[in-house]
C-alpha positions in Angstrom: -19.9 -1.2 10.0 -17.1 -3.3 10.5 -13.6 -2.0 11.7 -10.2 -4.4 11.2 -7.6 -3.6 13.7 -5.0 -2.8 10.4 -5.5 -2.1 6.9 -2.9 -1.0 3.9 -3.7 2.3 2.3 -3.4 1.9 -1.9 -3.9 4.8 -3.6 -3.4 5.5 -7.7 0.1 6.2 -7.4 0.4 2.5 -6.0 -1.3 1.2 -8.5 0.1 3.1 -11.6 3.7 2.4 -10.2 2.8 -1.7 -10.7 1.1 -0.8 -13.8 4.3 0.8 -15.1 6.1 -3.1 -14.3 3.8 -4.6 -15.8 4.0 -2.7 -19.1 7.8 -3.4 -18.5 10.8 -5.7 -19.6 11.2 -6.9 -16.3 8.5 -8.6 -14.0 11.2 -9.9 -12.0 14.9 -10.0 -10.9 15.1 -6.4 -12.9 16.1 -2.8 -12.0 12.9 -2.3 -9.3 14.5 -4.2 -6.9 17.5 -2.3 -6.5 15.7 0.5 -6.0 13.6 -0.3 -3.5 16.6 -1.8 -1.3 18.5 1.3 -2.1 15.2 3.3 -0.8 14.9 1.9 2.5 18.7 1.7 3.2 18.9 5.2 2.5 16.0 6.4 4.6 16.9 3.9 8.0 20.7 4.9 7.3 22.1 1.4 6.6 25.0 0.6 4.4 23.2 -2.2 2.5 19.9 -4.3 2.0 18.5 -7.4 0.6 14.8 -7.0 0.0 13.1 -10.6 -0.2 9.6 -12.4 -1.1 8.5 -12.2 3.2 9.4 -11.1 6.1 9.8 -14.6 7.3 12.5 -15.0 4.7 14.1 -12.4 5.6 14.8 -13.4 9.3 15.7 -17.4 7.8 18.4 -15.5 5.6 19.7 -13.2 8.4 19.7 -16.6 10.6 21.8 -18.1 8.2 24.2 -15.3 7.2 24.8 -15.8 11.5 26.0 -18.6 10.7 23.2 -20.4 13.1 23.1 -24.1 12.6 22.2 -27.4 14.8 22.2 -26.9 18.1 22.9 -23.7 18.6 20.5 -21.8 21.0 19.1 -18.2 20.2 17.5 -16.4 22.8 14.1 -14.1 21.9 10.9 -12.9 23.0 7.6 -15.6 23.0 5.6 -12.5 22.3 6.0 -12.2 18.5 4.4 -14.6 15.7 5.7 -17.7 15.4 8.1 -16.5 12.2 10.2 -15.2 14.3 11.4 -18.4 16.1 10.7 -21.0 13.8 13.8 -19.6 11.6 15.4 -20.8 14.4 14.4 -24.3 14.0 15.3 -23.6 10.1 18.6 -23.9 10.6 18.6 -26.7 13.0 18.6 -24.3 16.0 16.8 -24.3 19.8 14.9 -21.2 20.3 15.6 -20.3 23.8 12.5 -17.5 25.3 13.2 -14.9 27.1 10.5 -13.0 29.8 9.3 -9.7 28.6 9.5 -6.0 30.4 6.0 -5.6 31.9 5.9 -2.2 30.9 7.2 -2.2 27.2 5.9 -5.7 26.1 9.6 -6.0 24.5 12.3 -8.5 25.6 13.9 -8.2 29.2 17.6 -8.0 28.7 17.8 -9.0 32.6 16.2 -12.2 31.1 18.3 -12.6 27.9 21.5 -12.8 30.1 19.7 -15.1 32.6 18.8 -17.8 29.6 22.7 -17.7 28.0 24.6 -20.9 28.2 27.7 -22.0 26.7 25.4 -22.8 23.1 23.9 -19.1 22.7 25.0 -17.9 19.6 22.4 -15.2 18.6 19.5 -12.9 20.7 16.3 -11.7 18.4 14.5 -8.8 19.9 11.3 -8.1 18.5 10.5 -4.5 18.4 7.1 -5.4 19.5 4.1 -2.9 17.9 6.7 -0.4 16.6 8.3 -0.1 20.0 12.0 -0.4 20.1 13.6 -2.9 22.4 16.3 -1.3 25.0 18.8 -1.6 22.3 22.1 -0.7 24.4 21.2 -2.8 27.3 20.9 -5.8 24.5 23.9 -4.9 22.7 26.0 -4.9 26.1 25.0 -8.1 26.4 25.7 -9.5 22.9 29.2 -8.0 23.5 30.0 -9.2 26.8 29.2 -12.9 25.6 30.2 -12.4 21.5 26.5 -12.8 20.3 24.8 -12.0 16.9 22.2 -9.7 17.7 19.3 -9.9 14.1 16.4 -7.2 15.2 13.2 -8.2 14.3 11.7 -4.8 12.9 8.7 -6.9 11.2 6.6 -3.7 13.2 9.0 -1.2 12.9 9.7 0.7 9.8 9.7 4.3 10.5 10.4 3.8 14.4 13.8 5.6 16.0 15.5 4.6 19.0 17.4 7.1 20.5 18.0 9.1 17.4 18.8 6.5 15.0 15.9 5.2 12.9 15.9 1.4 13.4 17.3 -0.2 10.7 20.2 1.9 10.6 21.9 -1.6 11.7 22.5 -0.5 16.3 22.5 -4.3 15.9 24.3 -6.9 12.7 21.2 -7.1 10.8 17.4 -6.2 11.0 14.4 -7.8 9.5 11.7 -5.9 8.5 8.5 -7.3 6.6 6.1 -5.6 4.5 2.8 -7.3 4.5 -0.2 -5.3 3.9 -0.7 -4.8 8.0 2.2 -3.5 8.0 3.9 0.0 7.9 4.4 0.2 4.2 2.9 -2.9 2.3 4.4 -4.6 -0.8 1.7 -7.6 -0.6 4.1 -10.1 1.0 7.5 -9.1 1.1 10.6 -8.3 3.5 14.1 -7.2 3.5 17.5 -7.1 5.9 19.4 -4.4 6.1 23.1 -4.3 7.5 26.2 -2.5 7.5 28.5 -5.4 7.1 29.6 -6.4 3.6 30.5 -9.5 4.5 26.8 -10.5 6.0 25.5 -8.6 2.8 27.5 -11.2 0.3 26.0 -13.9 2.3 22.4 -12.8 2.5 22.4 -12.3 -1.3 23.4 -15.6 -2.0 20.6 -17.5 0.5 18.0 -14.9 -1.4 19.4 -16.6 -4.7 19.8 -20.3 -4.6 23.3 -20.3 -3.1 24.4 -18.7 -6.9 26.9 -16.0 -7.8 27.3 -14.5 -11.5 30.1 -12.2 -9.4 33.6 -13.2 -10.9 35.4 -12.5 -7.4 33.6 -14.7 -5.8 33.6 -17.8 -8.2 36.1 -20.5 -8.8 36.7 -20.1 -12.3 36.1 -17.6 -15.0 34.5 -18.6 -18.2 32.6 -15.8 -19.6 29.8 -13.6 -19.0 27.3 -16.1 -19.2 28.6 -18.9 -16.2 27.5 -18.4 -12.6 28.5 -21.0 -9.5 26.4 -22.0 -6.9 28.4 -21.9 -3.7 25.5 -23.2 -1.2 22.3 -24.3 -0.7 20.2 -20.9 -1.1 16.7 -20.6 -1.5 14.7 -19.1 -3.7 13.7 -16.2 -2.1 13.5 -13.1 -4.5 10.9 -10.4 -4.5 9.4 -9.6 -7.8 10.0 -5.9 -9.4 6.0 -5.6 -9.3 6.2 -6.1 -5.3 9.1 -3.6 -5.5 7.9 -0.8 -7.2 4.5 -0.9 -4.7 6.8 -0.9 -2.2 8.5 2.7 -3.7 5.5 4.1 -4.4 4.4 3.1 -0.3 8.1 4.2 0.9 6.9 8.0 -0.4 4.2 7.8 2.0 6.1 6.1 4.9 6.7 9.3 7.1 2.8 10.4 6.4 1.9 7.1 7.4 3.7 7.2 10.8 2.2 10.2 11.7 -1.1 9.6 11.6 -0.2 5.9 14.0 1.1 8.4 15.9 -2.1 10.8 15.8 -4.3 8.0 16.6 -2.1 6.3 19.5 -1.9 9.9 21.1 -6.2 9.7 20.9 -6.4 6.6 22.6 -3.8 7.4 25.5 -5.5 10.5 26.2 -9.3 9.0 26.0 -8.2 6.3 28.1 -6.4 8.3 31.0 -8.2 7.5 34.1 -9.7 4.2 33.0 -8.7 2.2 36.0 -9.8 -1.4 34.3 -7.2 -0.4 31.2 -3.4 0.1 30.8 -2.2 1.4 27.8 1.3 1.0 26.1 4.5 2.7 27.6 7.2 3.6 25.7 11.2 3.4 26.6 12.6 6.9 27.9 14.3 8.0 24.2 12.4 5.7 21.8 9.5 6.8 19.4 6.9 4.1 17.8 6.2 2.9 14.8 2.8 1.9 16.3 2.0 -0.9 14.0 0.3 -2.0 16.9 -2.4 -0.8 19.9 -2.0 -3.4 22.4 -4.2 -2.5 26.1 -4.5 -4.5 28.7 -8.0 -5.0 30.3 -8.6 -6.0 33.9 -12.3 -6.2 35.7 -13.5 -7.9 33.0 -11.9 -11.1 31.1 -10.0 -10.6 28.2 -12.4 -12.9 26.5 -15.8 -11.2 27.7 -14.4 -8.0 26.2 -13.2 -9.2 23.1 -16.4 -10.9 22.2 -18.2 -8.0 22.7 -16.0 -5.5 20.8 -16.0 -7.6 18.0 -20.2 -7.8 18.3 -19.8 -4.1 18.0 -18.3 -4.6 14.3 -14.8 -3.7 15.5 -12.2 -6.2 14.6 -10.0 -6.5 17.9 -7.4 -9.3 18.0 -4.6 -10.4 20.2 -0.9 -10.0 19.6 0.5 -12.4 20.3 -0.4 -16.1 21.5 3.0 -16.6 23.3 5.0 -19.1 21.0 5.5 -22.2 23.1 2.0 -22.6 24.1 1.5 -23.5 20.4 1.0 -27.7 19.6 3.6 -27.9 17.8 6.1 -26.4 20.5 4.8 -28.4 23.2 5.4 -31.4 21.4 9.0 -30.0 21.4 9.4 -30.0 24.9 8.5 -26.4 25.4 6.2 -27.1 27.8 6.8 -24.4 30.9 9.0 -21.6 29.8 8.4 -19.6 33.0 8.3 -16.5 31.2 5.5 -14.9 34.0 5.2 -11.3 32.4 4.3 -12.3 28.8 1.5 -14.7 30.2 0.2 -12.2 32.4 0.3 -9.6 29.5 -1.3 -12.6 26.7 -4.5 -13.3 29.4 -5.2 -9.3 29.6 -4.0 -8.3 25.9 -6.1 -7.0 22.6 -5.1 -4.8 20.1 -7.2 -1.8 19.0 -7.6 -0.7 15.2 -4.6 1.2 14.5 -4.2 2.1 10.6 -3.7 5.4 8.4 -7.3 5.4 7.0 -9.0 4.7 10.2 -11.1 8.0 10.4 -11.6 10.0 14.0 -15.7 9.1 13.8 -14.2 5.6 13.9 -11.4 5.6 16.3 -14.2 7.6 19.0 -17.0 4.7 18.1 -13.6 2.6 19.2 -13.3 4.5 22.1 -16.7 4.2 23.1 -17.3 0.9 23.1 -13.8 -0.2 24.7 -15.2 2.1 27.8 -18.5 0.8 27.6 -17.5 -2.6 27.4 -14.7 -3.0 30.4 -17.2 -1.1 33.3 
């Protein structure tokens, strides 16, 4: 038996929905795409999206709709895969990293406004495992100093922050990816959503190769069949096959979340009184997506119990390396970021299987061995 720690769930719906593209006109750039943007903006509550090939494009587009460029610095968390920085360094700016709360895993705003300097321009927040960053204590901030704030929802589709679903755009844009790990899976895929139409014109131009076919936006006017290209864009569209999986997944969404839910509920209540773990908290207000079961394990090291978890057949891992203890981040000088909570957290950290098929005979055999192996 072997046990990953996140799986997608395809059933025939899934697969008749891509079928039906691919008896279609359109394999790509056709009417699936709209559909699925107009999907999830509907169900987070946002104005507009812009649903791309990754999630990584997604947060290089939202980067560059902010306008980020050389030099400017943009504070977020180290916890979080490396995407979520190096779009940063896409644009020609310095990711600045920012501590983490040692209770929520997420970004410490006390941090974020410790690490601004007269070259901030943007803040990230990672909603780390589905869990929504303190949202008004980040948007104070971004105010107070006239920052772009671009969530990084990559975990969190389906998540709510004080009665808005994230997504529904508490920030200027969020990023939200939909690789097969993830909430809802499209095979690789992302997508922005925002309520500004300005940030909207410019994000679907970077998905597009920088090129317009809309005659209010162009130069000149020469018929239906000119376009302009008005930047450097990328090409960075999603198919209509990736889209209509992702419909077919978005109908599921809310069944999905529940059963995270279900399962993160088992796993807090098996583990109460386990002195050697400590398992997630969650902000006052905020309800997970729970793409993610991150405990901490003490008595033992991190390593002794991972090995032996994944000897048992269940497929642990660890989310995340911190960032700048990567080569190639060293080698840019991030040497020592003095960011003490997220290294305590990375030394202690594994994440348990958390996915809608994961059956209760599975999640107890889990449970069993986590106790077993961290006495």
């Amino acid at each position: 038996m072997y046990i990953p720690y996140g799986k997608q769930l395809i059933d025939e719906n899934d697969i008749n929905s891509v079928l039906d593209v691919l008896h279609s006109d359109y394999l790509t750039t056709g009417p699936k795409i709209s559909e699925f943007e107009k999907k999830v903006a509907n169900y987070v509550g946002a104005k507009y999206a812009v649903a791309v090939n990754s999630g990584t494009a997604a947060l290089h587009i939202a980067c560059l709709a902010a306008g980020i460029s050389k030099g400017d610095e943009v504070i977020t968390t180290p916890i979080t895969f490396a995407a979520t920085s190096n779009c940063v360094l896409y644009c020609g700016g310095i990711p600045i990293f920012a501590d983490i709360d040692a209770d929520t895993y997420n970004i410490a705003p006390w941090d974020i406004e410790r690490k601004i300097t007269d070259k901030t321009k943007a803040i990230i927040p990672v909603h780390y495992a589905g869990q929504p960053c303190d949202m008004d204590k980040i948007m104070l901030i971004a105010k107070k100093y006239n920052l772009v704030v671009i969530e990084d929802a990559a975990h969190a589709l389906g998540a709510s922050y004080r009665s808005k679903m994230i997504g529904s755009n508490i920030s200027d844009m969020v990023c939200f990816s939909f690789h097969p790990v993830k909430p809802i899976t499209t095979g690789e895929g992302g997508m922005v959503t925002t309520n500004s139409k300005e940030l909207y014109k410019r994000l679907i131009l970077f998905r597009g190769h920088g090129i317009t076919r809309d005659e209010n936006m162009m130069t000149e006017k020469q018929g239906g069949w000119y376009y302009e290209q008005l930047n450097i864009g990328y090409n960075y569209r999603i198919t209509d096959i990736a889209c209509a999986l992702g419909i077919s997944q978005m109908r599921k969404l809310d069944i999905f979340i529940k059963r995270r839910r279900e399962i993160a509920k088992c796993y807090n209540d098996a583990f109460i009184g386990e002195k050697n773990i400590i398992t997630p908290k969650q902000l006052s207000g905020c309800n997970s997506g729970w793409h993610l079961y991150a405990i901490q394990v003490f008595n033992k090291s991190r390593k002794e119990v991972f090995n032996k978890l994944r000897s048992y057949g269940i497929g642990v891992n660890v989310h995340y390396i911190p960032v700048y203890k990567h080569p190639y981040y060293k080698k840019l000088g991030y040497a020592d970021c003095k960011c003490k909570n997220a290294e305590v957290f990375y030394q202690r950290a594994i994440s348990l299987p958390i996915f809608p098929l994961l059956t209760n005979e599975q999640q107890q055999y889990v449970i069993q061995k986590v106790i077993e192996s961290i006495r």
